[in-house]
BAFI-3210 file (N, C-alpha, C; in Angstrom, 3 decimals, decimal comma, padded with zeros to 6 digits):
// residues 171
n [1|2|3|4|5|6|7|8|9|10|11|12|13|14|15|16|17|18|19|20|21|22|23|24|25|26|27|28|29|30|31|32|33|34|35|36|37|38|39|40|41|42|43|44|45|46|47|48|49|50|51|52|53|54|55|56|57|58|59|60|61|62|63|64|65|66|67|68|69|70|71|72|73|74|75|76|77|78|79|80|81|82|83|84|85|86|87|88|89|90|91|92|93|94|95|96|97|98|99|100|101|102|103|104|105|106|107|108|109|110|111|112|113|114|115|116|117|118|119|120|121|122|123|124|125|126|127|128|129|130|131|132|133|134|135|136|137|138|139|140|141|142|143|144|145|146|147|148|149|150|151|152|153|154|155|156|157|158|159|160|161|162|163|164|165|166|167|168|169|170|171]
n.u [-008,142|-010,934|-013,780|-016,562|-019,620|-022,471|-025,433|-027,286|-030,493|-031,242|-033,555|-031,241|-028,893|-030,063|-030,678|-027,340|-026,514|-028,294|-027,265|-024,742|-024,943|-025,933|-023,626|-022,092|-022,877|-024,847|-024,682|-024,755|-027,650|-028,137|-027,355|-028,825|-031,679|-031,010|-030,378|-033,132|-034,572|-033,708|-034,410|-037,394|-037,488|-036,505|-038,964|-040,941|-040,230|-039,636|-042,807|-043,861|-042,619|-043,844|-047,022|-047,394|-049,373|-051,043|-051,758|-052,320|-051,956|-048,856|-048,172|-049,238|-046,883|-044,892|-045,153|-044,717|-041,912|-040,559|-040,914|-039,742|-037,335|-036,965|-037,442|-034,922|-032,721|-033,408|-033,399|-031,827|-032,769|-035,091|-035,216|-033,981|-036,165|-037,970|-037,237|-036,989|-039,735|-040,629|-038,798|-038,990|-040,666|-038,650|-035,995|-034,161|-032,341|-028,733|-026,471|-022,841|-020,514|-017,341|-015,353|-012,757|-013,308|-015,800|-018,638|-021,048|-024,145|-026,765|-029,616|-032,852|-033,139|-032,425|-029,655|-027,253|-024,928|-022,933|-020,283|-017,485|-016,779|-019,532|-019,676|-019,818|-018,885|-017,023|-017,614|-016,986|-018,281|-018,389|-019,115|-020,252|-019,282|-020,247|-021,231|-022,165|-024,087|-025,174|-027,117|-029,795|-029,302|-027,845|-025,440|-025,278|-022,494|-022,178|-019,310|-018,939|-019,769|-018,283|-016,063|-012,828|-010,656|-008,929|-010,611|-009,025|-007,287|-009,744|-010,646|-008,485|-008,749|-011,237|-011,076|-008,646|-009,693|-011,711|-010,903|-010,971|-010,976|-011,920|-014,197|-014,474|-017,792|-018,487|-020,568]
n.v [027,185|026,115|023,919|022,721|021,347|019,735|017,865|015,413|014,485|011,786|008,218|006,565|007,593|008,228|005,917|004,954|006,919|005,841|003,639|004,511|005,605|003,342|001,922|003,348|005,603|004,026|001,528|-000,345|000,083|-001,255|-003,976|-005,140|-004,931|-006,747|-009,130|-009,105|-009,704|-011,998|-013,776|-013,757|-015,052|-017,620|-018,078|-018,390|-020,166|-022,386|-022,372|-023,559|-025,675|-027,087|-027,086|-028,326|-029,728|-027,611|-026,009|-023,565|-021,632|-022,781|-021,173|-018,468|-018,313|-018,199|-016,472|-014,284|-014,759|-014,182|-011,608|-010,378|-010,980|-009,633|-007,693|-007,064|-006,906|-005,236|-002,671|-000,723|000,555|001,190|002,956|004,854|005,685|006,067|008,479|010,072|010,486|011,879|014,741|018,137|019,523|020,274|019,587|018,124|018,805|020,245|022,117|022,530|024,674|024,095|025,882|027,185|027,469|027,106|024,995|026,051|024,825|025,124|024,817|024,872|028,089|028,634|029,145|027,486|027,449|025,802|024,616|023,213|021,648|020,453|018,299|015,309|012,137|011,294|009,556|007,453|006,462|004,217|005,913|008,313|011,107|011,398|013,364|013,025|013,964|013,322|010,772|010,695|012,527|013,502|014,579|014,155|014,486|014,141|012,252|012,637|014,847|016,745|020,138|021,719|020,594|017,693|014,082|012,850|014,731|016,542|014,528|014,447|017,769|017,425|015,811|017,347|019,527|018,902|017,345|014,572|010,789|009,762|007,228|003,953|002,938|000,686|-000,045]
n.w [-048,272|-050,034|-050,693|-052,448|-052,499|-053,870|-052,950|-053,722|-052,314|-052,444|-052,468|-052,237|-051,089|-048,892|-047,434|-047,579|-045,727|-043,391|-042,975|-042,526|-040,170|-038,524|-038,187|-036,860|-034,331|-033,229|-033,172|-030,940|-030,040|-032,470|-032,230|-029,987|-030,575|-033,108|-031,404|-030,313|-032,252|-032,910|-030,782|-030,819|-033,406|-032,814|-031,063|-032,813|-034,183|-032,432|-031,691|-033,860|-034,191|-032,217|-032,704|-034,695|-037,107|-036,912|-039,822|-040,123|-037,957|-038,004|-040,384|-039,682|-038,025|-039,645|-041,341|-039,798|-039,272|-041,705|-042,264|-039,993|-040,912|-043,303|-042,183|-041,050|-042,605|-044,703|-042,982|-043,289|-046,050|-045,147|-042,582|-044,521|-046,340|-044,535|-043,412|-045,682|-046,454|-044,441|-044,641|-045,341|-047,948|-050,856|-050,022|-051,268|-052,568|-051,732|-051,309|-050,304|-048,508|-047,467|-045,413|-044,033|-040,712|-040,718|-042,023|-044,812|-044,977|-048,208|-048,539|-050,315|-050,807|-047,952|-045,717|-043,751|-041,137|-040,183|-037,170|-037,207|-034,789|-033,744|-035,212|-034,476|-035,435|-037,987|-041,211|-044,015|-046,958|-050,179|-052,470|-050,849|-048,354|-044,957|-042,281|-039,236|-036,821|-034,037|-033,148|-034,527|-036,772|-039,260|-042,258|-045,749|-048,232|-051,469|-053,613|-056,086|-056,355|-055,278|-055,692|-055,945|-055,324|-054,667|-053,902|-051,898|-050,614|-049,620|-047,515|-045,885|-045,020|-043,893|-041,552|-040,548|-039,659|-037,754|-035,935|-035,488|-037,252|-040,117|-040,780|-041,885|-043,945|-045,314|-048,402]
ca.u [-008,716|-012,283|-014,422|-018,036|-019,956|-023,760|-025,544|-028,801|-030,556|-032,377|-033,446|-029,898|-028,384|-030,676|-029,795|-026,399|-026,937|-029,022|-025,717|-023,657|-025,405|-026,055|-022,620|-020,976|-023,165|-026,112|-024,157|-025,417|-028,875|-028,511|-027,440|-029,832|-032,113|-030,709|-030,886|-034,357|-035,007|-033,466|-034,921|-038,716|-037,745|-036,682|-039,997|-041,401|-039,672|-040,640|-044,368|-044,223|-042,290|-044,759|-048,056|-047,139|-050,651|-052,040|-051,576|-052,879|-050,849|-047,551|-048,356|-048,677|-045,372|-043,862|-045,182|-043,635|-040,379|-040,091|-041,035|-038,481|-035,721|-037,013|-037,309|-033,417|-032,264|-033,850|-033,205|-031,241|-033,651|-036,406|-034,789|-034,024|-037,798|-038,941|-036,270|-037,338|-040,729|-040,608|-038,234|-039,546|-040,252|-037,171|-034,647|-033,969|-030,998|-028,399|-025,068|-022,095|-019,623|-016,622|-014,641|-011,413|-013,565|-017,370|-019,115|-022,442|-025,367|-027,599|-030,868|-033,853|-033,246|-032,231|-028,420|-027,491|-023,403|-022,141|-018,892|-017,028|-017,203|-020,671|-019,580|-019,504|-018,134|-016,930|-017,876|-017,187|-018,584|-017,663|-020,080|-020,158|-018,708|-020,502|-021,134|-022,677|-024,176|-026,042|-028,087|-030,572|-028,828|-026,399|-025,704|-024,615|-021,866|-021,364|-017,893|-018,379|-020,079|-016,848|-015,106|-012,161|-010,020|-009,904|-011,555|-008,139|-007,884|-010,969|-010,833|-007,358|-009,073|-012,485|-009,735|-008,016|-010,838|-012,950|-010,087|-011,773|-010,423|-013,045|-014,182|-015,030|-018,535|-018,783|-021,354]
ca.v [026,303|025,454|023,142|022,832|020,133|019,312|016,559|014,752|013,861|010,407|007,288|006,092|008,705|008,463|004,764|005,002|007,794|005,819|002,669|004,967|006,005|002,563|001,602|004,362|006,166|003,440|000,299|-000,242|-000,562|-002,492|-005,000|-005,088|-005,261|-008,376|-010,078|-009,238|-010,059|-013,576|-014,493|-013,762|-015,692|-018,694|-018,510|-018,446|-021,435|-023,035|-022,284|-024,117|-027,210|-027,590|-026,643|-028,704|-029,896|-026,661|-025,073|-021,615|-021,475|-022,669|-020,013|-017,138|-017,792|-018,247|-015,088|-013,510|-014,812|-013,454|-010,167|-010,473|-011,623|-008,858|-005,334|-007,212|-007,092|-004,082|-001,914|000,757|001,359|001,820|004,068|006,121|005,521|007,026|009,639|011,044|010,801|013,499|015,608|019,072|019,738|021,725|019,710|017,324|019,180|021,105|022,838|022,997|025,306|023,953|027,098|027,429|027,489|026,443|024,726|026,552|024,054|025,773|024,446|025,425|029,229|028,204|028,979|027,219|027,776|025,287|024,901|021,681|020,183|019,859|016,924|013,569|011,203|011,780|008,293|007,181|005,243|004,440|007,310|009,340|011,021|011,693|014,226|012,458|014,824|012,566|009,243|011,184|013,616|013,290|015,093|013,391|014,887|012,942|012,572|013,319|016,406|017,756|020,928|022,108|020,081|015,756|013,308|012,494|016,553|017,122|013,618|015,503|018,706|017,310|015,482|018,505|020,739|018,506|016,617|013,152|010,204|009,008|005,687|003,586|002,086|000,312|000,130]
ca.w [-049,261|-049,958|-050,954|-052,492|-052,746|-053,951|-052,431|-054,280|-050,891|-053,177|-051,573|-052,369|-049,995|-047,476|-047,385|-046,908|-044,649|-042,460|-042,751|-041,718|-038,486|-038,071|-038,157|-035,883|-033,619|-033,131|-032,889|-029,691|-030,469|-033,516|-031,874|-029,124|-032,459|-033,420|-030,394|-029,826|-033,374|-033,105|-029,845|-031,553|-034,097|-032,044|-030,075|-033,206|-034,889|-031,380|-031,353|-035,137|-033,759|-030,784|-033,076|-036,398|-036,981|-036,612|-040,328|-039,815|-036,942|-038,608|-041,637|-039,082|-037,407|-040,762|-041,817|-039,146|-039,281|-042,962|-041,745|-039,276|-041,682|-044,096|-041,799|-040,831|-043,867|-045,269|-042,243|-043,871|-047,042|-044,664|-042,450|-045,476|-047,017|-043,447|-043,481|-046,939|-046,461|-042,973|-044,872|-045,872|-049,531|-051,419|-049,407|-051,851|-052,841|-051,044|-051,989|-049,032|-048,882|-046,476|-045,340|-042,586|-039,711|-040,107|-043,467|-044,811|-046,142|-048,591|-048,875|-050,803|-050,327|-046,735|-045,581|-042,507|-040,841|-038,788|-036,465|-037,597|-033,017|-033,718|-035,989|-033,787|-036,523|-039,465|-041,856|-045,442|-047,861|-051,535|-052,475|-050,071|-046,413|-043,595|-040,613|-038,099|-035,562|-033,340|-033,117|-035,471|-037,402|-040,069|-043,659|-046,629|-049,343|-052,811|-053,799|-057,442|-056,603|-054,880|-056,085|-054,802|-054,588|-054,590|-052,323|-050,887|-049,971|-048,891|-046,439|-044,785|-045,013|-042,770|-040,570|-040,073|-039,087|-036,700|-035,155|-035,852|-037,602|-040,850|-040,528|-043,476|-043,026|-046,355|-048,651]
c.u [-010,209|-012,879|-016,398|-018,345|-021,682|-024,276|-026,940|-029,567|-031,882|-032,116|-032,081|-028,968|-029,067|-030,621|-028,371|-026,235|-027,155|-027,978|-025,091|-024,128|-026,031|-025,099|-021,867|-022,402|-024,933|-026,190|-024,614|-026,772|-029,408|-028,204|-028,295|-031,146|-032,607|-030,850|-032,155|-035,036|-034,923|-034,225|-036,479|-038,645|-037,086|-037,515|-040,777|-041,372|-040,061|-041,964|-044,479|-043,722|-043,896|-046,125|-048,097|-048,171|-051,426|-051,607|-051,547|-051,963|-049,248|-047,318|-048,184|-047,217|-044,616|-043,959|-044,250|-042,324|-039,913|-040,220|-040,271|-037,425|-036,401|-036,564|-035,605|-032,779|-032,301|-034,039|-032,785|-032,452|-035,031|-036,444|-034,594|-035,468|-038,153|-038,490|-036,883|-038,859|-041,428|-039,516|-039,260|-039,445|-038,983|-036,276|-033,865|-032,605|-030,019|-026,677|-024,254|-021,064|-018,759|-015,428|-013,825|-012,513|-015,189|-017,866|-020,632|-023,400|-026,393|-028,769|-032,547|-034,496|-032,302|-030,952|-028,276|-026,057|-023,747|-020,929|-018,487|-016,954|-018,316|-020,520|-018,911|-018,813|-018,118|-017,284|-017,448|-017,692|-017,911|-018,054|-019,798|-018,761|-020,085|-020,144|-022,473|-022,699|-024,989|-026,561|-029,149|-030,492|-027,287|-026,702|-024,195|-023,786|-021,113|-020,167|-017,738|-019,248|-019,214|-016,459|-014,359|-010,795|-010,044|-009,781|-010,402|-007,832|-008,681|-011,177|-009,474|-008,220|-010,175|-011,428|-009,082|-008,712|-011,327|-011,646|-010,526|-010,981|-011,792|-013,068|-014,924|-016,116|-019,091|-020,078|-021,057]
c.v [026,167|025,122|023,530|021,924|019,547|017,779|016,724|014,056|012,418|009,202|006,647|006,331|008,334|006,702|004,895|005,909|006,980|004,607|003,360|005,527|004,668|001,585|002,109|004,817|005,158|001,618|-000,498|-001,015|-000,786|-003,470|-005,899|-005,399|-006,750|-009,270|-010,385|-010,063|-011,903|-014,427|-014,875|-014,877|-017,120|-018,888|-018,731|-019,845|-022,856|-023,494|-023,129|-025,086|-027,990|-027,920|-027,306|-029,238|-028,776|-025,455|-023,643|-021,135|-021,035|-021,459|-018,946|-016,887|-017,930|-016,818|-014,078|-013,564|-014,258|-012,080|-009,999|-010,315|-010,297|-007,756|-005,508|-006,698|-005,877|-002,855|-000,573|001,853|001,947|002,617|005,361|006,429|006,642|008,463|010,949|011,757|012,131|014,631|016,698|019,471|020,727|020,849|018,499|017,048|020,327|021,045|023,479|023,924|024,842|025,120|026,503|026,777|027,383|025,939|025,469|025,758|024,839|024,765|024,779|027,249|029,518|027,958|028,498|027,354|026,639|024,890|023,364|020,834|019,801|018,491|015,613|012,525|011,670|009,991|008,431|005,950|005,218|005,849|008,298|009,950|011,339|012,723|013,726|013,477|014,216|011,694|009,275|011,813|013,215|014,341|014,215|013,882|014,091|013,566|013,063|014,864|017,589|018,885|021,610|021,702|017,858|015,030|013,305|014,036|016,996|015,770|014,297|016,922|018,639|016,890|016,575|019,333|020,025|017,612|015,088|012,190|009,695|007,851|004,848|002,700|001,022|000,784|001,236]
c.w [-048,992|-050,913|-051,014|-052,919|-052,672|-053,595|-053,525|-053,154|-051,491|-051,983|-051,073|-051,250|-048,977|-047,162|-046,819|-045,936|-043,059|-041,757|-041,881|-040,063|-037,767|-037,521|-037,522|-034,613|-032,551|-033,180|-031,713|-029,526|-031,510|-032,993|-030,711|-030,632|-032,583|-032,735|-030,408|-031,288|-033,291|-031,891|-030,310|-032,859|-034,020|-031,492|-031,630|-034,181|-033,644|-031,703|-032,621|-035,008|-033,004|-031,865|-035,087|-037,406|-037,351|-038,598|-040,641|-038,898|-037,295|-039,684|-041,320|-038,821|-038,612|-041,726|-041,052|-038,561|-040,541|-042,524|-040,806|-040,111|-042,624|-043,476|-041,397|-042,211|-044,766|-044,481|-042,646|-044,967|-046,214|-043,856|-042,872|-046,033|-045,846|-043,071|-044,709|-046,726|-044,983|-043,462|-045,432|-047,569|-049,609|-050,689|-050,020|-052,545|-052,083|-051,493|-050,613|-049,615|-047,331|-046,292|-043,975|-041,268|-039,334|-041,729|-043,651|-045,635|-046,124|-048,773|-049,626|-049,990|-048,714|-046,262|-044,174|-042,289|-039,738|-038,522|-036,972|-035,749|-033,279|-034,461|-035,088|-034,154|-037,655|-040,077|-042,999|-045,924|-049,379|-052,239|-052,153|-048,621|-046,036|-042,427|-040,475|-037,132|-034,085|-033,570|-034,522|-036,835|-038,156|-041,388|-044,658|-047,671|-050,543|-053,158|-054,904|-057,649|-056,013|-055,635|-055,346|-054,723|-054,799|-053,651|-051,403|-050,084|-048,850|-047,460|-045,411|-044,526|-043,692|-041,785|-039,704|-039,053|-037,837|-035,684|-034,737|-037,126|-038,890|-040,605|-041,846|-042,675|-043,951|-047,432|-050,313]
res [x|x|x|x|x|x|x|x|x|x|x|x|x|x|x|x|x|x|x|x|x|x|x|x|x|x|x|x|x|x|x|x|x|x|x|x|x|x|x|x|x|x|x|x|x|x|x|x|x|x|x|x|x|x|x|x|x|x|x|x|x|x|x|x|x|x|x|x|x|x|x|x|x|x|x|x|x|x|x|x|x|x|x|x|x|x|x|x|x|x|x|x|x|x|x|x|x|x|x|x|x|x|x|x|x|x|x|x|x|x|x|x|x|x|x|x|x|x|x|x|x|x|x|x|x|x|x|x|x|x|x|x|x|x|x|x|x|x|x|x|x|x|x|x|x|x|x|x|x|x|x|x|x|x|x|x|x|x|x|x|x|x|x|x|x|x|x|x|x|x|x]
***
């Protein structure tokens, strides 16, 4: 059996992309993250108790508790924002072919083969799946660009091959 399946690599994608490697392989130090995030913005809710008098003062640290609570919050899109923007032109779109024993992503001219172990996690979202190859490295395949075969298929089919369990990461 096989499967083909065009990806649109848009901010959208590279968003959930960046979820899903935030949610499996990088769990770790998101939460390390958060900590550090919340502790800064207890010293900072501090320094504006102590300093209440001081408007300019209070205004900074209130600036930078929104900017806190924002890059939180908006972590993923800007991941993907910084993702897109270091990608190489042409790679905007890419066309897989999942075969028996390795999948081939085409890319602007650009055929690449790889072995399904190299895949670390497999992920899903509503959207999409996921191969997760590392901390850094992932590729994204939309579900309604499948052929082949349907999603429920092709989620036994990756299963099968890589010997990995999908993990839903929402979204």
């Amino acid at each position: 059996m096989e499967f083909v399946c065009s990806t649109r690599y848009s901010q959208k994608t590279l968003t959930a992309m960046a979820r899903a490697l935030r949610k499996t392989v990088r769990v770790k130090m998101n939460l390390w993250l958060k900590v550090v995030c919340a502790v800064l913005i207890g010293i900072c809710l501090l320094s504006i108790y102590a300093s209440w008098d001081d408007p300019w003062y209070v205004g900074t640290n209130g600036v930078v508790i929104v900017f806190l609570l924002a890059v939180q919050w908006k972590q993923d899109w800007l991941n993907g924002y910084i993702a897109r923007r270091r990608a190489l032109p042409g790679t905007e779109f890419s066309s897989t072919t999942f075969q028996q024993d390795c999948f081939e992503t085409q890319i602007a001219g650009a055929v690449t083969q790889w072995k399904y172990d190299k895949v670390t996690v497999l992920a899903e979202s509503r959207a999409y799946i996921f191969f997760i190859m590392g901390k850094n490295h992932a590729s994204a395949f939309e579900k309604e660009g499948l052929e082949g075969g349907s999603v429920a298929e092709f989620r036994r089919f990756l299963e099968e091959r890589t010997g990995k369990q999908i993990k839903f990461v929402g979204g």
